[in-house]
PDB file as gemmi writes it, atoms N, CA and C in Angstrom:
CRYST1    1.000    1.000    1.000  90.00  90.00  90.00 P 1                      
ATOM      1  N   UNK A   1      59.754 -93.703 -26.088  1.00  0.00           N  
ATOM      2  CA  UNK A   1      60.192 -92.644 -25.227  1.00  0.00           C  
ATOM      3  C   UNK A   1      60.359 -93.230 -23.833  1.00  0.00           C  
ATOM      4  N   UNK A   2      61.318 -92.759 -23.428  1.00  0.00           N  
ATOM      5  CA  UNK A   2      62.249 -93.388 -21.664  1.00  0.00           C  
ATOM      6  C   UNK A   2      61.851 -92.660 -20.646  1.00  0.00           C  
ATOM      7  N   UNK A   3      61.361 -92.883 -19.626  1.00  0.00           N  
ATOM      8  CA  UNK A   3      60.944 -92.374 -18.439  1.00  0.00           C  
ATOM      9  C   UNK A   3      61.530 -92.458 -17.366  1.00  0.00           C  
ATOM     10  N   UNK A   4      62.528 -91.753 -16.518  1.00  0.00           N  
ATOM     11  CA  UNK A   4      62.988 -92.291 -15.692  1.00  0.00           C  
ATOM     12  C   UNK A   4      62.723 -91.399 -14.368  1.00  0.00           C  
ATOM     13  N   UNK A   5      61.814 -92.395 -13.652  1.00  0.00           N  
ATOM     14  CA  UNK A   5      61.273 -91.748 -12.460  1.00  0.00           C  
ATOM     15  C   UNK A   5      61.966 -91.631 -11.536  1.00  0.00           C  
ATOM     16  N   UNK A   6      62.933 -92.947 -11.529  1.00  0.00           N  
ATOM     17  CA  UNK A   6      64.009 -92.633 -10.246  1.00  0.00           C  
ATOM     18  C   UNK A   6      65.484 -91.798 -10.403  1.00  0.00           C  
ATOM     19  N   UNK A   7      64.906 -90.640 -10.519  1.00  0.00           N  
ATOM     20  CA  UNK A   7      66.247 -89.963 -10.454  1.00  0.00           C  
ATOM     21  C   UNK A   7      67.258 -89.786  -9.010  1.00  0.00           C  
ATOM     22  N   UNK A   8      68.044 -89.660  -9.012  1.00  0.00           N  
ATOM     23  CA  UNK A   8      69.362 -89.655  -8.286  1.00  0.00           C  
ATOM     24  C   UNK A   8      69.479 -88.678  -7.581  1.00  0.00           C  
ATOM     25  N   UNK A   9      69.813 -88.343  -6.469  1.00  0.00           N  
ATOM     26  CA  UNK A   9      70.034 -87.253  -5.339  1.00  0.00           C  
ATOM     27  C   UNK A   9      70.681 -86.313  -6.241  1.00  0.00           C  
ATOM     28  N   UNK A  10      72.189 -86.763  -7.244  1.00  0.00           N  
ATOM     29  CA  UNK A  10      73.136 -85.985  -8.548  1.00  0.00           C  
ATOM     30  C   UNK A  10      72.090 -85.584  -9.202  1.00  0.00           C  
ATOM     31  N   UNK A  11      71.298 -85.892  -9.727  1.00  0.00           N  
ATOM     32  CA  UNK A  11      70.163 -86.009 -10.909  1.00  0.00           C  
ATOM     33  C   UNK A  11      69.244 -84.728 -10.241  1.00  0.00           C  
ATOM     34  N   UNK A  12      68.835 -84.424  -9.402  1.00  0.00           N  
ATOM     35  CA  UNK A  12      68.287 -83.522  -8.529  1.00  0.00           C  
ATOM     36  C   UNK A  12      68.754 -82.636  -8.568  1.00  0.00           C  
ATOM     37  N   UNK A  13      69.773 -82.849  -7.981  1.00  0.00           N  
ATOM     38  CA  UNK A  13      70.606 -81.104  -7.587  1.00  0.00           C  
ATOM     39  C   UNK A  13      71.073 -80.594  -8.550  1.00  0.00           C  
ATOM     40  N   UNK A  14      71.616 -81.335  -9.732  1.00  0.00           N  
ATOM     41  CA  UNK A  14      72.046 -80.372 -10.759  1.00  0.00           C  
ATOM     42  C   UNK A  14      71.161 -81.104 -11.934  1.00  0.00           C  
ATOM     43  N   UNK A  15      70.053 -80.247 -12.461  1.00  0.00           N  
ATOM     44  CA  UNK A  15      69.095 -80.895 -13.762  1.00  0.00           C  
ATOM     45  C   UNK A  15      70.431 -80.694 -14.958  1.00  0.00           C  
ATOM     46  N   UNK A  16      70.030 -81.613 -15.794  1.00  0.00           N  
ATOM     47  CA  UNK A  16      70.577 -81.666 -16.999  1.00  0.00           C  
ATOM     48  C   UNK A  16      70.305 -80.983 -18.377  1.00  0.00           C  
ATOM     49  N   UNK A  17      69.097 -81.228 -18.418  1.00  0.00           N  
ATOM     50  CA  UNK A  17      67.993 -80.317 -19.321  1.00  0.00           C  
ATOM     51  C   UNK A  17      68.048 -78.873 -19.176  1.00  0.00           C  
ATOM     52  N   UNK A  18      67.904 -78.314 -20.367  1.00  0.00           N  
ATOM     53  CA  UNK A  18      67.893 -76.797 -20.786  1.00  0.00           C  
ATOM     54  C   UNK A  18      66.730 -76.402 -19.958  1.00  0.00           C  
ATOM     55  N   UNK A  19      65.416 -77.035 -20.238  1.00  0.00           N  
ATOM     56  CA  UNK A  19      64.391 -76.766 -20.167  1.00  0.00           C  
ATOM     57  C   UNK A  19      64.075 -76.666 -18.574  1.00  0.00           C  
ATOM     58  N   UNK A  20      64.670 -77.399 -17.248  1.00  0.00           N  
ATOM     59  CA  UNK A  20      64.739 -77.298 -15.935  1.00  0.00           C  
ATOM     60  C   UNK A  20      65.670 -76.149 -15.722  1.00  0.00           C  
ATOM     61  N   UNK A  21      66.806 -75.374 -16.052  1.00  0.00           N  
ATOM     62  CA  UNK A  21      67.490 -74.622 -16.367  1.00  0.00           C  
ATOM     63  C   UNK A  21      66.813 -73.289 -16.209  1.00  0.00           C  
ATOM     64  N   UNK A  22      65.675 -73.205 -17.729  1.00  0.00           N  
ATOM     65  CA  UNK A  22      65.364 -72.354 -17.735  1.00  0.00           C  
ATOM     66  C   UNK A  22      64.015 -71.934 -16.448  1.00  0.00           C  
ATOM     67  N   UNK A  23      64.015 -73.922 -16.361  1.00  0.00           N  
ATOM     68  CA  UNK A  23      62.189 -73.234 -15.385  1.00  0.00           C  
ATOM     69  C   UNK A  23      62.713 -72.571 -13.486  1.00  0.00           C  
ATOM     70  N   UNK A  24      64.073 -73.327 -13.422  1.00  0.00           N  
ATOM     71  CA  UNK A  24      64.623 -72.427 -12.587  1.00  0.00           C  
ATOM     72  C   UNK A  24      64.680 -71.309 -12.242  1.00  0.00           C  
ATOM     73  N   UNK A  25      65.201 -70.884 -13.497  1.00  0.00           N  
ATOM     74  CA  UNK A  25      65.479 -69.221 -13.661  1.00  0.00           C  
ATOM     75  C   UNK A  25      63.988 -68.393 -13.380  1.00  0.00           C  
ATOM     76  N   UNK A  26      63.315 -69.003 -13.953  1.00  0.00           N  
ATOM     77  CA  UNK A  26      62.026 -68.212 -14.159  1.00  0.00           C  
ATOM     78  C   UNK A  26      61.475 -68.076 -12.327  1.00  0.00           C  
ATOM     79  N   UNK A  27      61.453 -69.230 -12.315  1.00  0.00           N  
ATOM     80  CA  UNK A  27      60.889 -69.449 -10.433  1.00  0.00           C  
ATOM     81  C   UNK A  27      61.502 -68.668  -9.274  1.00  0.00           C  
ATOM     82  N   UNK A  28      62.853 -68.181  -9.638  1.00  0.00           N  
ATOM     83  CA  UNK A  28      63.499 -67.803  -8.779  1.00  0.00           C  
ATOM     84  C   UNK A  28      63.370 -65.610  -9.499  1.00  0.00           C  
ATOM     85  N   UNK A  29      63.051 -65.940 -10.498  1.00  0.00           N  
ATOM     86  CA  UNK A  29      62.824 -64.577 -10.969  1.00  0.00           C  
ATOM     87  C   UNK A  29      61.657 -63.927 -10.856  1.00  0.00           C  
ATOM     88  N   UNK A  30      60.849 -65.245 -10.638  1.00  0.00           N  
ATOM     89  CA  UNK A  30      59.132 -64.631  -9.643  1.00  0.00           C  
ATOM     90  C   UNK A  30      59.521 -64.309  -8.607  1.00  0.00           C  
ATOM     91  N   UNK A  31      60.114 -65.204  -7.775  1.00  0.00           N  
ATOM     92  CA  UNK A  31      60.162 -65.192  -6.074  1.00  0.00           C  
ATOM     93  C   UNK A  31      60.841 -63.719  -5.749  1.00  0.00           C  
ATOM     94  N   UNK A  32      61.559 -63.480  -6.913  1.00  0.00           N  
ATOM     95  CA  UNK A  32      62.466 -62.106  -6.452  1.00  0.00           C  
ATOM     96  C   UNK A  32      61.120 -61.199  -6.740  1.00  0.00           C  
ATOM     97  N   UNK A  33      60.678 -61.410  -7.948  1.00  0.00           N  
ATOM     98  CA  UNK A  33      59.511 -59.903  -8.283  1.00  0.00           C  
ATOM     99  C   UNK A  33      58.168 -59.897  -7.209  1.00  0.00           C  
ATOM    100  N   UNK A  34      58.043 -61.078  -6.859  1.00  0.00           N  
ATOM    101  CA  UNK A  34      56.746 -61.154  -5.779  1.00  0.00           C  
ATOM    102  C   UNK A  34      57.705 -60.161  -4.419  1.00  0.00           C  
ATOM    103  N   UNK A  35      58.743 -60.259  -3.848  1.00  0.00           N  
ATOM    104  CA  UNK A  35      59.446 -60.208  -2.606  1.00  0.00           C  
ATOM    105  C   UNK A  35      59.222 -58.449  -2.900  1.00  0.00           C  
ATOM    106  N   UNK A  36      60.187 -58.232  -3.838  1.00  0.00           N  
ATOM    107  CA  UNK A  36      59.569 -56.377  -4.211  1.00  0.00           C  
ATOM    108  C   UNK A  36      58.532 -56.046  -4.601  1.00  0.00           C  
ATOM    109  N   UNK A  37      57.415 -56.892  -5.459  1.00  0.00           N  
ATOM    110  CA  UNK A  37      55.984 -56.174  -5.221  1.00  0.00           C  
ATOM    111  C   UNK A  37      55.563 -56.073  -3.299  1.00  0.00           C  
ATOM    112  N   UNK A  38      55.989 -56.532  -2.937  1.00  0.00           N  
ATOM    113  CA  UNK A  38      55.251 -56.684  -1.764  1.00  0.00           C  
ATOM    114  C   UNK A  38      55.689 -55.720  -0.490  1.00  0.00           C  
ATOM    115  N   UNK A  39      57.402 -55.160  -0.992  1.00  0.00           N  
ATOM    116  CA  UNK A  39      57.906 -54.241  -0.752  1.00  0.00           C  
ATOM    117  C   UNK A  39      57.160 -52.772  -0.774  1.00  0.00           C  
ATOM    118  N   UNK A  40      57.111 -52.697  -2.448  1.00  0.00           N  
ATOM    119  CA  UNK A  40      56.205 -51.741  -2.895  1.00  0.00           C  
ATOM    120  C   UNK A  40      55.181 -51.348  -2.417  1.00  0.00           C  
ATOM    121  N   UNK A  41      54.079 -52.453  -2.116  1.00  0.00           N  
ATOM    122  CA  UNK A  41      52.967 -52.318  -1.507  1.00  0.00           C  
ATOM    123  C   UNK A  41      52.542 -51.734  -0.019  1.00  0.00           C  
ATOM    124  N   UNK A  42      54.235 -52.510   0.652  1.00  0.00           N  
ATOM    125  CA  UNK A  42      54.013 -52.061   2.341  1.00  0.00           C  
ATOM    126  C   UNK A  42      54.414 -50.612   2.218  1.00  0.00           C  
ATOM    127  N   UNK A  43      55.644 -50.634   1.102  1.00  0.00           N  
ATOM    128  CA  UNK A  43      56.149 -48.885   1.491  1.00  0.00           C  
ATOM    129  C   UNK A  43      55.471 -47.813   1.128  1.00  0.00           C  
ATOM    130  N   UNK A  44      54.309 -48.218   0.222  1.00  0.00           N  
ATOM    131  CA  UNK A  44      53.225 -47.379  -0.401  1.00  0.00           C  
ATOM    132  C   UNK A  44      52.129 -46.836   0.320  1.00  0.00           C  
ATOM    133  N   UNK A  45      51.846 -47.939   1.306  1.00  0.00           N  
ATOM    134  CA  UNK A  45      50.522 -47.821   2.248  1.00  0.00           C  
ATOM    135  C   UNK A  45      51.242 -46.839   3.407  1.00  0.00           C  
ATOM    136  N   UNK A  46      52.292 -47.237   3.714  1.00  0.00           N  
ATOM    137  CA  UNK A  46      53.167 -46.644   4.825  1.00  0.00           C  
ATOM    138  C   UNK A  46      53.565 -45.226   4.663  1.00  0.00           C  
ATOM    139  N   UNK A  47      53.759 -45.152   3.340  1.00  0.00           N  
ATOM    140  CA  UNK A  47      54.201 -43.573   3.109  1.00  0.00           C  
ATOM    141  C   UNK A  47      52.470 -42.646   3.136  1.00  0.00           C  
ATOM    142  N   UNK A  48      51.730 -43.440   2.629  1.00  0.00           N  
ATOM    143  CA  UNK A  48      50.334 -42.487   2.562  1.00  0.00           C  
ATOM    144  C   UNK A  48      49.769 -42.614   4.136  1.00  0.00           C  
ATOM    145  N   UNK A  49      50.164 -43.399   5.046  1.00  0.00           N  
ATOM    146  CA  UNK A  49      49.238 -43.301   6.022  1.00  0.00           C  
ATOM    147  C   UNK A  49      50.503 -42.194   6.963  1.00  0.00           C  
ATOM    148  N   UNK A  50      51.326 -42.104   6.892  1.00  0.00           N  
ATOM    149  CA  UNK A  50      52.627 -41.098   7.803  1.00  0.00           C  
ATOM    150  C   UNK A  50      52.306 -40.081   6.868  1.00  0.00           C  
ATOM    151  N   UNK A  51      51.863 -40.075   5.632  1.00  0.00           N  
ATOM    152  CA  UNK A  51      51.672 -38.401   4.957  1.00  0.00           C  
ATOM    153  C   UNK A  51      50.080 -37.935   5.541  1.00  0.00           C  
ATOM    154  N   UNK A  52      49.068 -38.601   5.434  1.00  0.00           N  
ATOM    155  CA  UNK A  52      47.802 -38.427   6.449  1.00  0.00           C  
ATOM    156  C   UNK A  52      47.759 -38.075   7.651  1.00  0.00           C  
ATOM    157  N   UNK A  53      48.568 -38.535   8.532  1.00  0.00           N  
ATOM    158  CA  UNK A  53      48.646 -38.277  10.057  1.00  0.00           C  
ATOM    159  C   UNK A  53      49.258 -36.863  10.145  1.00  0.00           C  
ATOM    160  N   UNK A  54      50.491 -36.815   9.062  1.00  0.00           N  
ATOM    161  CA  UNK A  54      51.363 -35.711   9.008  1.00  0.00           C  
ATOM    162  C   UNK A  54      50.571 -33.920   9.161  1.00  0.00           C  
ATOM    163  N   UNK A  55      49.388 -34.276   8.116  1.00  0.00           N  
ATOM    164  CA  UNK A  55      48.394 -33.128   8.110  1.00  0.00           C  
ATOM    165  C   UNK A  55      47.396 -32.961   9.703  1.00  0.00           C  
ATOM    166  N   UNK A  56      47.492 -34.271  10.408  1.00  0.00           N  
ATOM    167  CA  UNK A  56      46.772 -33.995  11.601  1.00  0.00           C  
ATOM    168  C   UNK A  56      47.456 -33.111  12.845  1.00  0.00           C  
ATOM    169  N   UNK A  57      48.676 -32.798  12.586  1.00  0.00           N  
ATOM    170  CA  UNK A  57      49.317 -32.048  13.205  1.00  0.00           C  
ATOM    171  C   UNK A  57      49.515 -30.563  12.956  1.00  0.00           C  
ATOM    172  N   UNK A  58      47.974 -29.922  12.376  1.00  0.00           N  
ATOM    173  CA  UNK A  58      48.269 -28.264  12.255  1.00  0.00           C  
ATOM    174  C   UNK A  58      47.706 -27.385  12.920  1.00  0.00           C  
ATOM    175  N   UNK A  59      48.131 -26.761  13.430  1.00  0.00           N  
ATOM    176  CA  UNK A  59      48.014 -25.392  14.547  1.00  0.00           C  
ATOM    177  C   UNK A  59      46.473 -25.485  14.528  1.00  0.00           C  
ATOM    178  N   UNK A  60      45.792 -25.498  15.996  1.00  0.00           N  
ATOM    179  CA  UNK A  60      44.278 -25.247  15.596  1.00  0.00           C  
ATOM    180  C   UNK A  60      44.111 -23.593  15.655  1.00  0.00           C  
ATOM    181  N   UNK A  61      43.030 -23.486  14.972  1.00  0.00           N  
ATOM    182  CA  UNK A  61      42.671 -22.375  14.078  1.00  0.00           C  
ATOM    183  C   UNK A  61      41.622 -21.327  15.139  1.00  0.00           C  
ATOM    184  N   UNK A  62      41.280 -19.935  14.994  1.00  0.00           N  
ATOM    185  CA  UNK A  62      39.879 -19.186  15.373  1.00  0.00           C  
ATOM    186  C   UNK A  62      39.594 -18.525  14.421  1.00  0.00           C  
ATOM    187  N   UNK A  63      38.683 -18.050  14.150  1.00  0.00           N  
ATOM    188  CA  UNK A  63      38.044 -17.381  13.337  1.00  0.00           C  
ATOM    189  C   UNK A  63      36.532 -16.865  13.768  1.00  0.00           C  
ATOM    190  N   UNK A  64      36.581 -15.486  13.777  1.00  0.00           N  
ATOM    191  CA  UNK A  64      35.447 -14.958  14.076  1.00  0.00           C  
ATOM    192  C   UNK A  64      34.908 -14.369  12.863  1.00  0.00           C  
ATOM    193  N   UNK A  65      33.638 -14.386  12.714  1.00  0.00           N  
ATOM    194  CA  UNK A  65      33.002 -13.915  11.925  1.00  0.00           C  
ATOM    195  C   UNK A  65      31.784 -12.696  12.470  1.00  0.00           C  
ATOM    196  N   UNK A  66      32.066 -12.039  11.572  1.00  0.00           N  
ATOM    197  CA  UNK A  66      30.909 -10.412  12.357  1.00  0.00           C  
ATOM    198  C   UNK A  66      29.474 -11.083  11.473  1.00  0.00           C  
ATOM    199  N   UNK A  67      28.714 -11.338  11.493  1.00  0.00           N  
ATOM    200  CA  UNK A  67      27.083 -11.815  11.547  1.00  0.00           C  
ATOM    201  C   UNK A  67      26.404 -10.613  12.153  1.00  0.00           C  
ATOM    202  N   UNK A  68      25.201 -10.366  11.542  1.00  0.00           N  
ATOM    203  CA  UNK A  68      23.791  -9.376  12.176  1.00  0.00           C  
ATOM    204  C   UNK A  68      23.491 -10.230  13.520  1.00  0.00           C  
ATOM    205  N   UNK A  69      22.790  -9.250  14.234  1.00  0.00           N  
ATOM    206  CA  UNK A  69      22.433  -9.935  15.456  1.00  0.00           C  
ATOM    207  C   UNK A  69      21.421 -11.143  15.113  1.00  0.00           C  
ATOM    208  N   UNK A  70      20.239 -10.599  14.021  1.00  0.00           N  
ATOM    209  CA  UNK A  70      19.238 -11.357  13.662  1.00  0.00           C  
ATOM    210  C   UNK A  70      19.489 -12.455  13.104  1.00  0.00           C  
ATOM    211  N   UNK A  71      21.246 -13.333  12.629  1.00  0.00           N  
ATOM    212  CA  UNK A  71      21.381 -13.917  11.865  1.00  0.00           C  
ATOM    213  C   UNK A  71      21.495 -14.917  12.909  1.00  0.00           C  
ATOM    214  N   UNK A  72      21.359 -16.400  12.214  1.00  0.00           N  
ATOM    215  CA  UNK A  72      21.397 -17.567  12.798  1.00  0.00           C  
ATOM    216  C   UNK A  72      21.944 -18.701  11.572  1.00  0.00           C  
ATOM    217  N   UNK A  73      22.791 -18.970  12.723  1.00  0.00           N  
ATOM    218  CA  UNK A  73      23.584 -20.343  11.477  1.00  0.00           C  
ATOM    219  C   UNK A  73      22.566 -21.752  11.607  1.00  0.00           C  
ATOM    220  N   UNK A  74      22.719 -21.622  10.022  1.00  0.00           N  
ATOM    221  CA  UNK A  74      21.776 -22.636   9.520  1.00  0.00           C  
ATOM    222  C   UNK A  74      22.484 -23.964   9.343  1.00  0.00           C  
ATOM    223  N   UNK A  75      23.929 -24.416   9.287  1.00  0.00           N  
ATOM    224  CA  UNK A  75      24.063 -25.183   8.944  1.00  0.00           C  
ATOM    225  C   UNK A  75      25.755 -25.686   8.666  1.00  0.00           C  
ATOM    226  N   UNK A  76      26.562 -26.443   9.104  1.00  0.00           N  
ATOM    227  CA  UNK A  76      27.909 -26.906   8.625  1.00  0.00           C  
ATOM    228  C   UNK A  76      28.267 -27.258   7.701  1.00  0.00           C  
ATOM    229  N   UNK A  77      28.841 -27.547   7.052  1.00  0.00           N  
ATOM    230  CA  UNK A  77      28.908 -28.632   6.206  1.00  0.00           C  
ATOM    231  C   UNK A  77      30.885 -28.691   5.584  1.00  0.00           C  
ATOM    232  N   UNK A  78      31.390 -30.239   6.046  1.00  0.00           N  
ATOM    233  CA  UNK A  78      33.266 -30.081   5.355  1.00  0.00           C  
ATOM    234  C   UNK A  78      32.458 -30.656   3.720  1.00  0.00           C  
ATOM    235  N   UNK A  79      33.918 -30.112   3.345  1.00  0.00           N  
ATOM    236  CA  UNK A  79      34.019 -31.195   1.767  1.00  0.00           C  
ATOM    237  C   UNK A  79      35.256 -31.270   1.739  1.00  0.00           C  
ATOM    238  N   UNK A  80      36.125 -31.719   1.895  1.00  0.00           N  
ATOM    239  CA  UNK A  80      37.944 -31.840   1.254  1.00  0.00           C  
ATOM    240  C   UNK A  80      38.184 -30.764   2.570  1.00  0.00           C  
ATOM    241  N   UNK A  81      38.670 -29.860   1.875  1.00  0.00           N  
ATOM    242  CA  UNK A  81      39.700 -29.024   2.647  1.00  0.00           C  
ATOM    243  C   UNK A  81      38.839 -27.631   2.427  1.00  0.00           C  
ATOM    244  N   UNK A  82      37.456 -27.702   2.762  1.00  0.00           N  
ATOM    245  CA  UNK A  82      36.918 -26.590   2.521  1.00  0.00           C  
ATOM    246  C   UNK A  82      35.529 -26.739   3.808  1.00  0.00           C  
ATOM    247  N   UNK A  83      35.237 -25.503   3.968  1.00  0.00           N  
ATOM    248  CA  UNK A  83      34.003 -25.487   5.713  1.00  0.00           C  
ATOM    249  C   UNK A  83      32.875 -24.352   4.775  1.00  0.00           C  
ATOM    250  N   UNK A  84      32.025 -24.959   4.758  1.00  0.00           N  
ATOM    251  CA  UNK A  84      30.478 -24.529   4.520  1.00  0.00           C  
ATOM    252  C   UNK A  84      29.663 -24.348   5.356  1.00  0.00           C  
ATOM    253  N   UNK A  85      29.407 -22.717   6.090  1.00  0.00           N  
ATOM    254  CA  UNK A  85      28.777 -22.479   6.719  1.00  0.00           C  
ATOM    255  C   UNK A  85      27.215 -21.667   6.040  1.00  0.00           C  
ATOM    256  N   UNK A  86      26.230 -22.082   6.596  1.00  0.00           N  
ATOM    257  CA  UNK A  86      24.980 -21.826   5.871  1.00  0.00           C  
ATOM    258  C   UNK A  86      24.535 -21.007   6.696  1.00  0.00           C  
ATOM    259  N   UNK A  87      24.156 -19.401   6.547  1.00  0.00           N  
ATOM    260  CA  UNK A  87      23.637 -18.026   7.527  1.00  0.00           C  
ATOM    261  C   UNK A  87      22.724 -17.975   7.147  1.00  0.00           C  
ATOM    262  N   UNK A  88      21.397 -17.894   7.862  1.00  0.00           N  
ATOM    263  CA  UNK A  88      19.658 -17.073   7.745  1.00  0.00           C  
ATOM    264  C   UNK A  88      19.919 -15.895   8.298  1.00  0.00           C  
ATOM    265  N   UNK A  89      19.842 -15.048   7.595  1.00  0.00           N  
ATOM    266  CA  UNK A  89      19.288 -13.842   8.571  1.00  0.00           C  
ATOM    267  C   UNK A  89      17.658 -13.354   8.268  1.00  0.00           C  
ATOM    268  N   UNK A  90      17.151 -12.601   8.817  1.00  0.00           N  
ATOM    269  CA  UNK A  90      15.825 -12.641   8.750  1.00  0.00           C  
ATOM    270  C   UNK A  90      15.871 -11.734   8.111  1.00  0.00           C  
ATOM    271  N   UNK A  91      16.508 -11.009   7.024  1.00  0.00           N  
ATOM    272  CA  UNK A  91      16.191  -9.791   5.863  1.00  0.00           C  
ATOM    273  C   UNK A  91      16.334 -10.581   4.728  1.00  0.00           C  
ATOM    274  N   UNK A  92      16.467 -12.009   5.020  1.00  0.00           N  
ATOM    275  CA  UNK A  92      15.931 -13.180   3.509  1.00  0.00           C  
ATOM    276  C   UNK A  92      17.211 -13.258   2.700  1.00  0.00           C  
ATOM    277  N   UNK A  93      18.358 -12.524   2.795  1.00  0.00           N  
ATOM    278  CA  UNK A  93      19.394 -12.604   1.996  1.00  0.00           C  
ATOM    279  C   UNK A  93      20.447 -13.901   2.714  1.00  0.00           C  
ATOM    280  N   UNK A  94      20.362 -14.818   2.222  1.00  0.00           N  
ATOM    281  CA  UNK A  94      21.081 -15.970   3.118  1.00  0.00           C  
ATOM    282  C   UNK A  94      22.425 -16.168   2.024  1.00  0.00           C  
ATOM    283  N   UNK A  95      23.333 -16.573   2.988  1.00  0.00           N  
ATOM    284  CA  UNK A  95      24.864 -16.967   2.931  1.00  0.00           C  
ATOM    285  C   UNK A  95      25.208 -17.889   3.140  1.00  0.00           C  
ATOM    286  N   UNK A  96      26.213 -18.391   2.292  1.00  0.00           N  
ATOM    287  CA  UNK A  96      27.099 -19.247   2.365  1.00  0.00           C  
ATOM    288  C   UNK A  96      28.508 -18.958   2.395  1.00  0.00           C  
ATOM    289  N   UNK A  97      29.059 -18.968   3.832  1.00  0.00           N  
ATOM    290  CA  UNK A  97      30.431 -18.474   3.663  1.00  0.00           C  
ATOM    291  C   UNK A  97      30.924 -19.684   3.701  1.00  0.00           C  
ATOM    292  N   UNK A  98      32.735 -19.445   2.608  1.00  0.00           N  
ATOM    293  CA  UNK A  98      33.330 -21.006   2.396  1.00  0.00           C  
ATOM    294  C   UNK A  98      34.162 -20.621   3.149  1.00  0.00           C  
ATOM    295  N   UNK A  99      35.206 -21.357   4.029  1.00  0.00           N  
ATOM    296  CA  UNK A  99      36.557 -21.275   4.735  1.00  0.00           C  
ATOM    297  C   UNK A  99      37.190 -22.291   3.831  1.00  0.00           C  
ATOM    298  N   UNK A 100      38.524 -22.277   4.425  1.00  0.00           N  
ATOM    299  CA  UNK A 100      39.661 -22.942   4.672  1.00  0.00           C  
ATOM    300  C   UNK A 100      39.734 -23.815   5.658  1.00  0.00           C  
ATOM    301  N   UNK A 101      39.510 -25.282   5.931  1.00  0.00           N  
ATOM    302  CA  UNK A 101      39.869 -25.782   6.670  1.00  0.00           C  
ATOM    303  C   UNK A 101      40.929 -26.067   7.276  1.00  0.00           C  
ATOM    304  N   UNK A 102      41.892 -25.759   6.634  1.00  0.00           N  
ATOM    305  CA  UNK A 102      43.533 -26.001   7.181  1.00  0.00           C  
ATOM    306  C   UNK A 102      43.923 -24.564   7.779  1.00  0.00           C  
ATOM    307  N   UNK A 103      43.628 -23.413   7.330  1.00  0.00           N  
ATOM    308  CA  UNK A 103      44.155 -22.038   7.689  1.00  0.00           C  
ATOM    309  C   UNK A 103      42.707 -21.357   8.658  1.00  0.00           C  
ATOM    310  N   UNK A 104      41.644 -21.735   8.654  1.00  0.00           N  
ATOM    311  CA  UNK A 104      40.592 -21.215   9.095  1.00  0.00           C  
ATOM    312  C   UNK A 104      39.967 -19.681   8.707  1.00  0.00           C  
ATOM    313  N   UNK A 105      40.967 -19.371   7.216  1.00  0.00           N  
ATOM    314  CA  UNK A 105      40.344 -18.260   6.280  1.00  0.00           C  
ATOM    315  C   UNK A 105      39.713 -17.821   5.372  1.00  0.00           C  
ATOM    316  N   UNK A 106      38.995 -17.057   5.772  1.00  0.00           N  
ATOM    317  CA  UNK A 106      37.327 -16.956   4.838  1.00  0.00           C  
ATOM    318  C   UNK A 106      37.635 -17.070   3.376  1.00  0.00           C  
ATOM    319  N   UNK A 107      37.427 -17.972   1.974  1.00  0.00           N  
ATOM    320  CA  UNK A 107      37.938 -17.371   0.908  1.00  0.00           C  
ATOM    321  C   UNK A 107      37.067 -17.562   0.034  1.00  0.00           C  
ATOM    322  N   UNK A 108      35.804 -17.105   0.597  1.00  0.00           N  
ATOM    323  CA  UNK A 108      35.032 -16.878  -0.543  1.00  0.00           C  
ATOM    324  C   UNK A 108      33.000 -16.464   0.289  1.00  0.00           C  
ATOM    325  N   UNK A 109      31.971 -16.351  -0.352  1.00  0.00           N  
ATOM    326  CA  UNK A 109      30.847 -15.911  -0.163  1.00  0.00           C  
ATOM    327  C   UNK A 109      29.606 -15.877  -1.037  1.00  0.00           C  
ATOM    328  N   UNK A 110      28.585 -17.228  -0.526  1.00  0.00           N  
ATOM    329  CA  UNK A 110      27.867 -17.570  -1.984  1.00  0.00           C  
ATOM    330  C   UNK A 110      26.656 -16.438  -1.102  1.00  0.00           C  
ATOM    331  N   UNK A 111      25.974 -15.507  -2.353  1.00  0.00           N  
ATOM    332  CA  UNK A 111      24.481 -14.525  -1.283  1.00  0.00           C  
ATOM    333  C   UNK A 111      23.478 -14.855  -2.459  1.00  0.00           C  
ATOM    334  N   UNK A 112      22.564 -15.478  -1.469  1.00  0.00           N  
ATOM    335  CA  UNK A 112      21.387 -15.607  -2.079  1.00  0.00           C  
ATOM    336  C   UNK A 112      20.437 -14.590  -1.800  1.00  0.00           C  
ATOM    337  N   UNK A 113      19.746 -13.874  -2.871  1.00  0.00           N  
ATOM    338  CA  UNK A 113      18.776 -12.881  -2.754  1.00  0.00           C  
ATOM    339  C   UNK A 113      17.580 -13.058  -3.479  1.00  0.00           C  
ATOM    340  N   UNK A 114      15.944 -13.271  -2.558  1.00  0.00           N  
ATOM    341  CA  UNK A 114      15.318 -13.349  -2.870  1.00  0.00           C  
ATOM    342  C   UNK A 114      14.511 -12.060  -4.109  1.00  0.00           C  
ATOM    343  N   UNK A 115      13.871 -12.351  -5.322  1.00  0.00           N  
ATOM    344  CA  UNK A 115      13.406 -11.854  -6.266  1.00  0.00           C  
ATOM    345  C   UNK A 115      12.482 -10.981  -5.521  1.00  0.00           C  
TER     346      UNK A 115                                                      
END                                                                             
């Protein structure tokens, strides 16, 4: 078997072999799929961080709530897109009112009542 190390500037630029042919093809068919994964990746991060900010732009909210005089808020709490407020009042029946964090409307009321 023939080895020929010194190939030719001709010998270079255009391979002869099937097999350089094909490893061409392949190299240049990564370089293209790496160039659009990477596309993908920037336009992916880019679209979720302009859709995030997008929500930081909503009308701020009031909301009053009628409470007993005797009542005292116990406590905050976010989760997602929801506001957990924790009420004592001193007749032992304590609340949990849920809001809306995006609309600031009451939509719902956990009452705990002692036995």
């Amino acid at each position: 078997m023939e080895t020929n190390l010194n190939q030719t500037e001709n010998n270079l630029k255009n391979p002869k072999s099937k097999s350089m042919r094909i490893l061409t093809v392949l190299v240049v068919l990564m370089g293209i799929m790496i160039v659009v994964g990477l596309f993908v990746v920037v336009y992916t991060i880019a679209s979720r961080a302009i859709d995030k900010s997008s929500k930081g732009t909503l009308r701020p909210w009031t909301t009053i709530v009628d409470l007993a005089e005797d009542a005292k808020v116990n406590g905050i709490t976010a989760d997602g897109s929801k506001l957990f407020v924790k009420v004592d009042p001193k007749n032992g029946v304590s609340l949990v009112l849920v809001f809306d964090s995006e609309t600031g409307k009451q939509i719902g009321e956990l009452k705990f009542q002692p036995r």
